[in-house]
N, C-alpha and C positions, 0 to 999 in steps of 0.2 A: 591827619592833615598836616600836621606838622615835619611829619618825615617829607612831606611830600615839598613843604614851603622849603626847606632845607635845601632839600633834591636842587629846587627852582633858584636858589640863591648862589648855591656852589658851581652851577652850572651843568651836572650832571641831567639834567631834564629840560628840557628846550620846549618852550609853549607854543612856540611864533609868537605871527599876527593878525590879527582879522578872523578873513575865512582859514588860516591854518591853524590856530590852536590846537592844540592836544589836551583836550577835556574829556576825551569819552574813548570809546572803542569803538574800531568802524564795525558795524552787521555786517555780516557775509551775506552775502546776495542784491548787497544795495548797488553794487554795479558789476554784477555776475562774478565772471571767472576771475579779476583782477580783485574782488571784494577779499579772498581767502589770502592774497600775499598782505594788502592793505591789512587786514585785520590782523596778522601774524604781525608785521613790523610795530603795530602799534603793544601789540600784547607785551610783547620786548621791550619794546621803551619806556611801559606804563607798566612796568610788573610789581617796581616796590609800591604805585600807588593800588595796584589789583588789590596787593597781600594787606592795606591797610585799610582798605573799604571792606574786607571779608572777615577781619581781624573786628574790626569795627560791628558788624552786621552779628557777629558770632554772640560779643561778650552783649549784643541787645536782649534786655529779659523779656520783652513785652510779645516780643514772635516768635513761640518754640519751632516751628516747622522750619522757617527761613535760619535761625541758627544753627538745624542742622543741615540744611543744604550749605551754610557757610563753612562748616566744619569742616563739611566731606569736601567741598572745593579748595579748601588750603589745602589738606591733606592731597587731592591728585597733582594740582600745580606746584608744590615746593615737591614734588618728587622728583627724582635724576630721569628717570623714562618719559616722563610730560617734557623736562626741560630739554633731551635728546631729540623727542621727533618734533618738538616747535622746533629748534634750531637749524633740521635736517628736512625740514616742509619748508624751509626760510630759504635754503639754497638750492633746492629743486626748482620752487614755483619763480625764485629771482630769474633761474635758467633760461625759464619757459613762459616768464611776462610778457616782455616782448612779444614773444612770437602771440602769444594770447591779443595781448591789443591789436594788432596787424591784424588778425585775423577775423576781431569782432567789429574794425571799423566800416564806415557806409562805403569811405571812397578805398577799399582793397586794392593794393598793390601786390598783384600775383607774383613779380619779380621779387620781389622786397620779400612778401612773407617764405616763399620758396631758400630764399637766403636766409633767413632766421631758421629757420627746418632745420637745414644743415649746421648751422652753429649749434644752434640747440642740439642736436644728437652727438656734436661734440664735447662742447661742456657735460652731457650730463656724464658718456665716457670718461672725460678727464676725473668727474665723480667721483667715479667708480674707483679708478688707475692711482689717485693722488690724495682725494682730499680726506680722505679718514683719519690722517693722523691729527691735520688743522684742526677739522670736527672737533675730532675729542677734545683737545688743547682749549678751544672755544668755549665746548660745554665746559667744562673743568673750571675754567674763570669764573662765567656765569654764575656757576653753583658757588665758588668759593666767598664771590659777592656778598651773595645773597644770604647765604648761611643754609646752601642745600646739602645733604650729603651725596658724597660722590662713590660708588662701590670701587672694592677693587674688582679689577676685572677677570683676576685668576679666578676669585673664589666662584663659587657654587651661585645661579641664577636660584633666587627664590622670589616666585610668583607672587604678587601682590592680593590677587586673587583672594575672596573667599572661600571658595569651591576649589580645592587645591584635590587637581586628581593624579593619578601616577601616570608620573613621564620620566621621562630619561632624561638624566642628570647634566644638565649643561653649563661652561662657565659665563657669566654676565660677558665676555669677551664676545660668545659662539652668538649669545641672545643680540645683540646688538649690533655686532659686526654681518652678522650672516643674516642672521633672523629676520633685522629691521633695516639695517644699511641697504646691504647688498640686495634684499628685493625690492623693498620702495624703489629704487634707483632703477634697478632693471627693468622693473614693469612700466614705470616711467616711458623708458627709452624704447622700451619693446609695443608699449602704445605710438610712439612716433615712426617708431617703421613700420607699423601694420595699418597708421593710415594715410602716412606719405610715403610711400616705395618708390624705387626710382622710377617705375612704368609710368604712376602716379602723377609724381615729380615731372616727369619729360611733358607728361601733359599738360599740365598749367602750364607751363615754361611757355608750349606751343600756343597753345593760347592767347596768352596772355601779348601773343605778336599781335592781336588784332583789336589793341588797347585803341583807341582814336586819339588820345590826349596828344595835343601836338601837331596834330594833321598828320594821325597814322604813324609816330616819329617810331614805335617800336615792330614797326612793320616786318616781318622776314620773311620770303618767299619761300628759302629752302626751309624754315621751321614748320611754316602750314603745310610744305607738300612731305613733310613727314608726320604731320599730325592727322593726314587724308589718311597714310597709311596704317594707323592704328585702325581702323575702318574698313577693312578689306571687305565688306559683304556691302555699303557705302558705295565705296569707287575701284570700278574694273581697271583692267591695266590699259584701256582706250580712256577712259575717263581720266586714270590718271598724268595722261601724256598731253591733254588738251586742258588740264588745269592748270598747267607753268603758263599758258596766253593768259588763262582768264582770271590769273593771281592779276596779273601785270596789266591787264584792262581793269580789275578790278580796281586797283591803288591810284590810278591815276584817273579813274572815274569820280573816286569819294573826295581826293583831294582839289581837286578843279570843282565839286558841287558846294555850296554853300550852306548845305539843307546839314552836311556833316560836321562842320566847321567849330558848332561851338561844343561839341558834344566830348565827352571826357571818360567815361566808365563805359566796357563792354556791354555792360547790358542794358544802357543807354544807345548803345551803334545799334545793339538786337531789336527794342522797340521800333526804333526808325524802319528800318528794314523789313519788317513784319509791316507796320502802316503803309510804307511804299508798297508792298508785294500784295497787299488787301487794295488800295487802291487802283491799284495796274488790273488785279481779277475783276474789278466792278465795272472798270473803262472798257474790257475786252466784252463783258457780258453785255455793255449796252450798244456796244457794236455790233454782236451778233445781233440782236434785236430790230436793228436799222439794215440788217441785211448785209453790214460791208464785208464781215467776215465771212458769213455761211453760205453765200455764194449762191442766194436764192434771196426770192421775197420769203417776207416772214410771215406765216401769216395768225394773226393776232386775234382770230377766234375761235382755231382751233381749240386751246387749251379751256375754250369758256365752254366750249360743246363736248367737249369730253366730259370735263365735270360736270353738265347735265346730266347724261349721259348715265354716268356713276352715280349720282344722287336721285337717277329715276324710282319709283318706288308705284305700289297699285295705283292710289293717284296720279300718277305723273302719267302712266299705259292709258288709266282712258281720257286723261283729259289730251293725250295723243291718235286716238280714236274719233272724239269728237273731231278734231281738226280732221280728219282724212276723208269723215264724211261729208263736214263741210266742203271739203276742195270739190269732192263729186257732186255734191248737187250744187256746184257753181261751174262745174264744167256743163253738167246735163241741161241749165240756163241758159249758159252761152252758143250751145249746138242747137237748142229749142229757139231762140232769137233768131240764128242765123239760117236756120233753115225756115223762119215764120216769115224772114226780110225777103226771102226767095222766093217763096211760093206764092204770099199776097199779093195781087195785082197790085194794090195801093195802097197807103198805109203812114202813118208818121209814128213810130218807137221814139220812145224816150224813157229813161233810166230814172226811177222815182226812188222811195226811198223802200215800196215795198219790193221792189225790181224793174224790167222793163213793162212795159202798156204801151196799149194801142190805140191812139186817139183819132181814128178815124180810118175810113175803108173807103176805096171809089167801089160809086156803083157802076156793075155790070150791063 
């Protein structure tokens, strides 16, 4: 603690204020991909207080286990291969923060991160092209700081490894330079073209024309009618000739509506437009029901007699039986009546509850 009060007095260790102190190490994953650069820079700033909390933890009698975990952690971090790839994970992930936040925020700028893309695959090029010799110069200090040793880089690479198996004899130059430089960096870069290519690239681009923020300000017509054309099984070459009208009805549709006005993210425009298109199907379905559309009356019990119909079952066959007999013997009633009102010379019928009767006859 003392190296550390020292560090704070001479100025070499900066605490802040507040919420920025520097008391701890950030966890990786406490705000995702940004967490690994966060924790890198802090591990740098705080490394002579690392080496005196593990220094500390080591010479403790009372926990053998945690002293040798302390052990072995001085021994990997005061190494020159710990302190090469922290310093070369420090200027990869600087490269590529940026574009990381853009890409993790709510309100995404698809212009904005498409621009960081390409920086990014620049810097990490320049990488490659330029900065090895910085690097090294960089680590070199560090270690010299610190009291690391630094190899020479002619000699002969010997593996820190316990398990030391035969390989071919390489110099700490070829291990670093080739080994760990040159791939870290390429795969890097070789993960950003393989999942932004330009085909990729042009397509956000195009997209990203139909942002609303603004009242539509990043609008482009010839952008969308080459973003139709990625699409070709989408839009025939007739479709395509009649979407230059319906771009230009469309732009000056949303911006004269009010319903688009406060809206600001595409996929905020896409919701709307789904509800409108759900709403328009329900309007047209109850139209047809009213008959305006289908060009006939509706008629509204078909579908009840069909589902009878379908959910008829034994039950349902004879209690449609009984009905049929019933009708007949109220037809065979009504023909027995009418022909009884003919034939009797005289008579009063009337309709009781067990059917008609006959309340009387003239005599003959």
């Amino acid at each position: 603690m003392t190296k550390t009060i020292e560090a704070l007095k001479s100025g070499e260790l900066s605490s802040g204020r507040g919420l920025n102190q520097e008391i701890a190490l950030k966890r990786a994953g406490d705000t995702r991909w940004g967490s690994y650069y966060g924790t890198i820079l802090r591990l740098i700033s705080l490394f002579p207080c690392v080496v005196n909390v593990l220094e500390y933890v080591e010479e403790d009698r009372n926990n053998s286990e945690q002293r040798a975990e302390a052990y072995h952690l001085l021994n990997v971090i005061q190494s020159f291969e710990f302190i090469f790839n922290l310093h070369l994970m420090k200027n990869i992930l600087g490269v590529i923060n940026e574009l990381s936040q853009a890409l993790q925020s709510n309100d995404q700028d698809i212009v904005n991160s498409m621009a960081l893309v390409k920086v990014s695959k620049q810097q990490l090029q320049n990488i490659i092209d330029d900065v090895w010799s910085l690097l090294l110069d960089e680590i070199s200090l560090f270690c010299d700081k610190h009291d690391i040793t630094v190899p020479i880089m002619d000699d002969i690479f010997v593996s820190q490894e316990r398990s030391r198996r035969k390989a071919q004899k390489i110099s700490n130059l070829h291990h670093f330079q080739v080994e760990i430089f040159y791939q870290v960096v390429d795969r890097q870069l070789q993960e950003l073209n393989n999942h932004f290519t330009e085909v990729n690239t042009e397509l956000l681009l195009c997209i990203a024309c139909l942002n609303p923020r603004h009242s539509f300000f990043a609008f482009d017509k010839e952008k969308l009618m080459q973003l139709a054309q990625f699409y070709p099984s989408e839009f025939f070459s007739t479709q395509l000739l009649a979407l230059d009208s319906q771009l230009e009805n469309f732009i000056l549709d949303v911006r004269s509506d009010d319903q688009f006005s406060d809206l600001n993210r595409i996929g905020a425009l896409s919701q709307k437009l789904t509800r409108l298109c759900e709403e328009r199907k329900r309007e047209e379905e109850k139209e047809e029901r009213r008959g305006v559309n289908g060009g006939g009356l509706w008629q509204p019990y078909g579908g009840a007699q069909q589902w009878k119909e379908k959910q008829s079952d034994g039950c349902g066959d004879a209690k449609r039986e009984r009905k049929k007999e019933m009708r007949k013997r109220g037809e065979t009633m009504v023909m027995a009546v009418v022909w009884r009102r003919d034939t009797a010379m005289e008579g009063r019928w009337r309709k009781g509850r067990r059917g008609w009767r006959n309340f009387g006859v003239r005599n003959t």
